[in-house]
N, C-alpha and C positions, 0 to 999 in steps of 0.2 A: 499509879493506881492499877489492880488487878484488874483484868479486863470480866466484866459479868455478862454469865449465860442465861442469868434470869431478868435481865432488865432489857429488853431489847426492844422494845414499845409496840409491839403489835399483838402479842399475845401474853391477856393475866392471867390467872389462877383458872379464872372460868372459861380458857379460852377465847372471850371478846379482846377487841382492842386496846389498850392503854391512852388509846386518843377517838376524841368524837369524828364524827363524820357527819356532813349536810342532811337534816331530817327534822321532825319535829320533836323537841327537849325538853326537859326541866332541867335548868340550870342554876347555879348559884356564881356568881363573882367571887373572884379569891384577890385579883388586884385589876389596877384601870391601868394604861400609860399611853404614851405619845408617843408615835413612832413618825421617824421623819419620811418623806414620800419623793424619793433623790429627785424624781423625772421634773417635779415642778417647786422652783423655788418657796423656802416657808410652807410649805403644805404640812399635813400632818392627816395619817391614819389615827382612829381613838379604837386602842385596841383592848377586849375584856378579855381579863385570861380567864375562864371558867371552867366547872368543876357539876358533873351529873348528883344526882342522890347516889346515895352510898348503895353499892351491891354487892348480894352474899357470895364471899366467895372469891371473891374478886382481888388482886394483889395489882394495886395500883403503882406509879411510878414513885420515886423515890419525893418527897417533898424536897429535902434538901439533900444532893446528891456527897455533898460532903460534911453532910451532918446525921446520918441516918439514925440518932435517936429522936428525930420529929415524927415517925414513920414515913410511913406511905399514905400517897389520896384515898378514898374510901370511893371513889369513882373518877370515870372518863375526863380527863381534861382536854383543853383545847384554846385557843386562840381564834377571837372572830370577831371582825371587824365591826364598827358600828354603821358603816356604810361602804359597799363597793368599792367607789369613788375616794378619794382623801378628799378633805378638807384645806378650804385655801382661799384668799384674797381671789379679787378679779369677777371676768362674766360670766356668762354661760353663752353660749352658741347665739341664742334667741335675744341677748342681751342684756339679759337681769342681773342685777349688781349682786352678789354673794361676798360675808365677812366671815371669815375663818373662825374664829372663836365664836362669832354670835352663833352660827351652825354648830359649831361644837356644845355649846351649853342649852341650844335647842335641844338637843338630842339628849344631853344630859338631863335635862328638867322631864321630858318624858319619863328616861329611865327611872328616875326619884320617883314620878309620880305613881308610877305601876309599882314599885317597890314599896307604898307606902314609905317614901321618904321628903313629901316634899317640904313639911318643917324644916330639915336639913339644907335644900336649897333656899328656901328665901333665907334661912338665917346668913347665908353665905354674902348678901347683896350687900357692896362695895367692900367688901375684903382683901380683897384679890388683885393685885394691879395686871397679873395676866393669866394665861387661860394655865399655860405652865404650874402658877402657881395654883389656881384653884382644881385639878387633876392631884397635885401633890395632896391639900386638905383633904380631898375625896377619900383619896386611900390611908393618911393619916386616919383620920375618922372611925371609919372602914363602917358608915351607918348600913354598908349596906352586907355585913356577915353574917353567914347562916340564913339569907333569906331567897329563897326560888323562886324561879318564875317559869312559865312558858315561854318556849319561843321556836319560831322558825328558821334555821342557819341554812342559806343558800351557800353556793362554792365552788370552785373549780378545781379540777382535777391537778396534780403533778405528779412527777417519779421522783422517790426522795432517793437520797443517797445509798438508800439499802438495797433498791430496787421495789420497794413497794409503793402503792399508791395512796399519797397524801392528797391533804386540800388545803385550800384558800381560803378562807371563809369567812362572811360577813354575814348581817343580819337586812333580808330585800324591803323595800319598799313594801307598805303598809297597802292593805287593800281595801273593800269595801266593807268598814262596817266592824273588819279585823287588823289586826294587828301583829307585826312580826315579833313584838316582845309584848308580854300580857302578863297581868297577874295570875299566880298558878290555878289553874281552873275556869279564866277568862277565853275570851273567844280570839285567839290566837289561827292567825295566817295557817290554811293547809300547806305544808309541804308538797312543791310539784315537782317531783325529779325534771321532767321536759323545760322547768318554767327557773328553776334555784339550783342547776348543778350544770355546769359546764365540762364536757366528757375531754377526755385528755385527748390532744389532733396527735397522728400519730406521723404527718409530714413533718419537713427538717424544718425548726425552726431561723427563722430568717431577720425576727428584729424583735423586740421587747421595749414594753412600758405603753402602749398602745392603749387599754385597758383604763384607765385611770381619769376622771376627766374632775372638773368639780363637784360638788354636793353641795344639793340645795336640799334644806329640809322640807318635807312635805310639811304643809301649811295648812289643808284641808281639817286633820282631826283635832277636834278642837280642844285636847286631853293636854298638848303643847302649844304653848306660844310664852314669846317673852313681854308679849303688848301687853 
């Protein structure tokens, strides 16, 4: 394949990014998946791959890099996690029992419900013999195309390959009253650079996977629960 001077991911049409960065957004989901979390046995991050509203001007990445009659995004894509932490059987510190998929489909029933989708999840109830498979229905589905929401994407810093600075990114912990993911227009978590972005250390790194520990869903707002 010819190598391209116009696809290089930091700079579109309008000069912005071709990828998001930790701040307050409107987003839309284009797919869900599962991604394994090596450090801790069975764990799994639930990662959204999302996509900004469309902006003028703007020459987004290639949708399919070996199909380019789909075009291009019509905005910022990006990768962010549905929680810091992966997901995963076992305790917590303090000793509360956490189930890796119940976590998982907590978080998803919230997502449904701020999406206006949660018809879609109860119809899902006993379908599914694992969490695998009901992630696959999600994105078969796909009830949730074309529809935005607000949200807060915290993250931390890296150097990618090119030498620029990427991120890591997940969606924090829910505050008072607000919410890290909202319906568009809802009262949606302020972005705190000090409080949702972790600045890159510039000493020599010495171990990794540190970072990582369980997820427990918050249990307080009472928009999710599976009781």
């Amino acid at each position: 394949m010819a190598l391209s001077t116009t696809d290089l991911g930091k700079e579109g049409g309008s000069g912005l990014p071709k990828t998001i960065a930790p701040g307050n957004l409107t987003l839309k989901i284009n797919s869900v998946a599962l991604e394994e979390f090596k450090f801790i046995p069975n764990a799994y991050h639930l990662i959204l791959n999302v996509e900004t509203e469309p902006i003028d001007g703007f020459e987004g990445f290639l949708i399919d890099k070996d199909n380019e009659s789909l075009g291009r995004y019509a905005g910022q894509i990006g990768r962010v996690k549905a929680s810091q932490y992966a997901f995963a059987d076992g305790k917590t510190k303090t000793g509360i029992e956490v189930q890796r998929d119940r976590s998982i489909l907590i978080f998803l029933q919230k997502l449904c419900k701020t999406l206006g989708l949660n018809d879609w999840f109860v119809s899902q109830n006993d379908k599914h013999d694992t969490i695998e498979d009901f992630v696959e229905a999600f994105n078969k589905d796909m009830a949730y195309k074309d529809i935005y929401f607000d949200a807060c994407v915290a993250g931390k810093e890296y150097e990618g390959k090119s030498g620029y600075t990427n991120y890591d990114m997940w969606f924090p912990r829910d505050g008072k009253g607000v919410y890290a993911i909202a319906s568009k227009g809802g009262a949606v978590l302020p972005y705190n650079e000090t409080e949702h972005l972790k600045k890159m250390e510039t000493k020599t790194v010495s171990s990794f996977g540190d970072d990582d520990d369980l997820d427990i869903p918050k249990r307080a707002a009472s928009d999710f629960s599976l009781d």
